[in-house]
FITOR-338698 format. One line per 2 residues: for each residue y, x, z of C-alpha. Coordinates in pm, whole numbers, plus 32768, in hexadecimal, padded with zeros to 4 digits. Example, Ala and Ser with C-alpha at 12.3 -4.5 7.8 and 13.67 -1.06 7.14 Angstrom:
REM FITOR-338698
7E3E,84CE,830C ~ 7F96,8557,82CA $
This chain:
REM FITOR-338698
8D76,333F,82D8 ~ 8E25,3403,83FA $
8E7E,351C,831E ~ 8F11,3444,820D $
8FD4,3379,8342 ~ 904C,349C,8375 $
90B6,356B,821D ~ 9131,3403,81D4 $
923F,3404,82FF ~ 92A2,3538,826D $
92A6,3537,8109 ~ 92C1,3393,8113 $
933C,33CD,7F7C ~ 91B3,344A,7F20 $
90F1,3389,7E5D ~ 8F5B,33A6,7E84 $
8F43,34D0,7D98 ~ 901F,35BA,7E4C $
8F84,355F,7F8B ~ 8E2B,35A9,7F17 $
8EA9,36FC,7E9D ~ 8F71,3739,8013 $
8E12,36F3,80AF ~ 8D2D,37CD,7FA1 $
8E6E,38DB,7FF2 ~ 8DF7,38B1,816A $
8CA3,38FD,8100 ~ 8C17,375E,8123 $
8B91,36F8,7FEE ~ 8BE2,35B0,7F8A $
8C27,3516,7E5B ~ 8D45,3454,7E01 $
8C68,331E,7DA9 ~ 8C1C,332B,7F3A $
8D42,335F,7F8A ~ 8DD9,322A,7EE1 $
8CFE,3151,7F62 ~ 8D18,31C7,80DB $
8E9F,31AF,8095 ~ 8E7F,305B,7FF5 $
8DBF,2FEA,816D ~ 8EB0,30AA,8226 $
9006,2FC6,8171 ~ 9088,312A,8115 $
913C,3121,7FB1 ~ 9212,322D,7F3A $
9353,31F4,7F77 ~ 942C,3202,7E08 $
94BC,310A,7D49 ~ 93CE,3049,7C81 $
933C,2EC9,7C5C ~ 9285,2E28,7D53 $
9297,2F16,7E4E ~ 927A,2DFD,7F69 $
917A,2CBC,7F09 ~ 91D6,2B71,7F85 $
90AB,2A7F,7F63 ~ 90A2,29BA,7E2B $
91BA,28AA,7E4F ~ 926D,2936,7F91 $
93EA,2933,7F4D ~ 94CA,2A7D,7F70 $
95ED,2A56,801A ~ 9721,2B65,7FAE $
9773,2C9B,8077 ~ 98B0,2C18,8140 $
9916,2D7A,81D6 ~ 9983,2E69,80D2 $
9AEC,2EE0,8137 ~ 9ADE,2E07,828A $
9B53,2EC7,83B0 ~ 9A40,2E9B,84C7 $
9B46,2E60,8600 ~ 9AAE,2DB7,8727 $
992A,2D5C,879B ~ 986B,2C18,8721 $
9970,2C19,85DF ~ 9816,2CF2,852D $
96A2,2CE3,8556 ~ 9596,2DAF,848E $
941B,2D97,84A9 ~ 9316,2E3E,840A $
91CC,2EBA,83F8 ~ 9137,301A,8424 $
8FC9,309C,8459 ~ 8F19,314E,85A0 $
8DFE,3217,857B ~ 8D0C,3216,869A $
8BBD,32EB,86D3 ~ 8AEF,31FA,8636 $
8BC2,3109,8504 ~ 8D24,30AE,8552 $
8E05,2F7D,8597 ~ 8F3A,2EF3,8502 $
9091,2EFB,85A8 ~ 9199,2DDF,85A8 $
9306,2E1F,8632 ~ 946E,2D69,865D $
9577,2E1D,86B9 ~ 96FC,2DF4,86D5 $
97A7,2EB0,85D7 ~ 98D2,2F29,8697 $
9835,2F8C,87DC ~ 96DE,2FDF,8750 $
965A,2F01,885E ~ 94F6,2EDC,8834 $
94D2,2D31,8865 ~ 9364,2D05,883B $
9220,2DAE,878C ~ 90D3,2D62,873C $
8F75,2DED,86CD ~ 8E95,2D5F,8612 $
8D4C,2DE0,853C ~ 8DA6,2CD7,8415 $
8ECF,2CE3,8330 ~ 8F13,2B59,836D $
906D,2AAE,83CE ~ 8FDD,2A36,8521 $
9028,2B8D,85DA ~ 9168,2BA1,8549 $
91AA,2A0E,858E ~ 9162,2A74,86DE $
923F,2B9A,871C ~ 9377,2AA6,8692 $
9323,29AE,8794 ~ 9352,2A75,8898 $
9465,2B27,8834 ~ 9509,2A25,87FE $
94F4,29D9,8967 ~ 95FB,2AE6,89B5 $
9703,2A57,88C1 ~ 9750,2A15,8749 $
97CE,2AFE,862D ~ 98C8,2A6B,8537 $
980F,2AFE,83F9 ~ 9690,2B8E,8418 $
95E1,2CA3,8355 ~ 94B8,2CD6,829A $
9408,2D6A,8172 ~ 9365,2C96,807A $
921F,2CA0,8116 ~ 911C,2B37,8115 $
9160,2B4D,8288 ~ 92CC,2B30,8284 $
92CD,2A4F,815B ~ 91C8,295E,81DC $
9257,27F0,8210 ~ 9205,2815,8391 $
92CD,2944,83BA ~ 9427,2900,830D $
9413,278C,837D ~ 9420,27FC,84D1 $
9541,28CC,8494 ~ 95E9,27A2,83E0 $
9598,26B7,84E7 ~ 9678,2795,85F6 $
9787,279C,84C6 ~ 9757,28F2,8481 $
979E,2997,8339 ~ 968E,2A5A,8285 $
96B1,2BA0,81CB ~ 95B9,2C70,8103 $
95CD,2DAB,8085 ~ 95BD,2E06,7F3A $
94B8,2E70,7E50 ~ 9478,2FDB,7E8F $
959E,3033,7F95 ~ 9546,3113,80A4 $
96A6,3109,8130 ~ 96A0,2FA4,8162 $
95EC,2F60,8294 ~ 963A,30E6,82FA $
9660,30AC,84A0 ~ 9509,301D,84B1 $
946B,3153,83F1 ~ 9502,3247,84BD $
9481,3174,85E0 ~ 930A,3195,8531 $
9341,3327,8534 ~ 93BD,332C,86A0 $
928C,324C,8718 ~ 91AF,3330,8658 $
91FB,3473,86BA ~ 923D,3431,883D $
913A,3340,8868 ~ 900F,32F5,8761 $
8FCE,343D,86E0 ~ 8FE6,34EC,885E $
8ED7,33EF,88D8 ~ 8DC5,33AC,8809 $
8D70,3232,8875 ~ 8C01,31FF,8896 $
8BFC,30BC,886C ~ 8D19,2F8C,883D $
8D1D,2F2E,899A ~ 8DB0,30A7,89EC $
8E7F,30A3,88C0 ~ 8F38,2F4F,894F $
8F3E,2FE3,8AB6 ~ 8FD7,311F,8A2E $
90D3,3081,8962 ~ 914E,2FA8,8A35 $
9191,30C7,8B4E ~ 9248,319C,8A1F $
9312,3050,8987 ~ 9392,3025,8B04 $
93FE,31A7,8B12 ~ 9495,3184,89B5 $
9540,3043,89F8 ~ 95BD,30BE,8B60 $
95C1,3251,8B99 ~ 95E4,32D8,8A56 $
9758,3328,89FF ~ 97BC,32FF,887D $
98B4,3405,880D ~ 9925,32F2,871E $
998A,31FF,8872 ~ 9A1C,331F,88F8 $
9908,33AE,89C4 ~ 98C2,3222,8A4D $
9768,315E,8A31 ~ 974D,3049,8957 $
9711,2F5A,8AAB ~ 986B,2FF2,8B1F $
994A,2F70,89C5 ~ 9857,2E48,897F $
98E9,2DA0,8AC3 ~ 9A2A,2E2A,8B27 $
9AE8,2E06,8994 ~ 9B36,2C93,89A9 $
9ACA,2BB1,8888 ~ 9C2F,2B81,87C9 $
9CA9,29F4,87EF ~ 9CAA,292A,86B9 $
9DD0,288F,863B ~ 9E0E,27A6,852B $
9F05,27ED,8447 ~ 9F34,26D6,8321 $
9DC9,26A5,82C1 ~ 9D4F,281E,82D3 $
9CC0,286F,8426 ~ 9D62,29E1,8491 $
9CD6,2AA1,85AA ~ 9DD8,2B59,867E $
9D43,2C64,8760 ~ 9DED,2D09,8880 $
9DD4,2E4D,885D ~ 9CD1,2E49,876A $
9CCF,3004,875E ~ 9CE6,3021,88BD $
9B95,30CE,88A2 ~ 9AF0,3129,8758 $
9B69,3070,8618 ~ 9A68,3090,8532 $
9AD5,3079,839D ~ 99A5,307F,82C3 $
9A80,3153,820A ~ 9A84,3259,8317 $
9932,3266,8379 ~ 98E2,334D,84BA $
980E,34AE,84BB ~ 9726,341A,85F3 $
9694,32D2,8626 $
């Protein structure tokens, strides 16, 4: 599972097939059978257009993708979450996280050995603790479709988007966040057990958040944007609410358009 974590990072566009053959290349026999089944535990699809790439449970509603063309100006107008797995020396966890689009603020996290909505319930709580996005978003996983998780986010007014069926680009900050995490942190440490893994990541989320500069803020941490780039007042203008920021690009304007090289 750690060596299709990682070929999958890499080549995210492989289906079970090729990564069987990458693996038999590196002289690991497996079979592609295996392989789709550890991939199926693991939440790893390949990423391409097709149906059903992303399950909601039976009877969950999909909400529509609300960002496609929006320019991401100022913090809390974005969050993402999503899910991503950990391998540790013995089994592996999963890993929940919400972060703020424009300043790539990590807001909260959570692991969890079970693929349920109460971890990610959990993480949105507190998050939401440190303020409210105007639009939120997910895939169209149960966990983000489950009636506990969007009517929390409609409860605090906030609108939900989903991504598409199939579209890798769509939620692309929070995937680059997965490769950072995994490459400077969970593949460097080799948890033993989930008690290390949550000690660990918490020490690396606090470097990430606060010490580690982002070319695309201009060499600034995501702590650094998420608090000094003021939330832009809302005005009303007829019956259309319009937000007016000032200086909205006084750091890093972010057009999903124009996506940067490094998370």
């Amino acid at each position: 599972m750690k060596l299709i974590d990682r070929q999958y990072l890499a080549t995210p566009f492989y289906g079970a097939r090729k990564i069987a053959a990458c693996q038999k290349n590196k002289d690991y026999l497996v079979n592609r059978k295996r392989v789709r089944r550890l991939m199926r535990l693991m939440g790893l699809k390949a990423i391409y257009r097709c149906p059903r790439t992303s399950k909601p449970r039976k009877g969950h509603k999909i909400y529509p993708y609300l960002l496609k063309g929006l320019k991401i100006a100022w913090p809390n107008q974005v969050w993402a979450a999503d899910i991503t797995y950990v391998p540790m020396a013995k089994g592996f966890l999963y890993l929940v996280a919400i972060i703020d689009w424009y300043s790539r603020y990590v807001l909260s996290w959570r692991l969890s050995n079970t693929l349920d909505a109460g971890f990610c319930i959990a993480a949105l709580e507190e998050a939401l603790k440190k303020g409210k996005p105007e639009i939120f978003n997910t895939d169209q996983g149960s966990q983000f479709t489950s009636e506990d998780f969007t009517a929390l986010l409609k409860s605090r007014g906030i609108r939900i988007s989903m991504d598409g069926k199939g579209s890798y680009n769509d939620n692309l900050f929070i995937e680059r966040l997965w490769r950072t995490v995994k490459y400077e942190e969970v593949y460097l440490r080799a948890y033993q057990d989930g008690r290390e893994a949550r000690v660990s990541l918490d020490n690396y989320f606090r470097f990430y958040n606060t010490e580690r500069p982002h070319q695309a803020l201009d060499y600034r941490t995501p702590a650094e944007v998420f608090v000094t780039i003021p939330t832009p007042v809302a005005t009303m203008k007829g019956d259309m609410i319009e937000s007016l920021a000032s200086n909205p690009l006084r750091t890093a304007g972010l057009n999903l358009n124009l996506v940067p090289l490094l998370s």
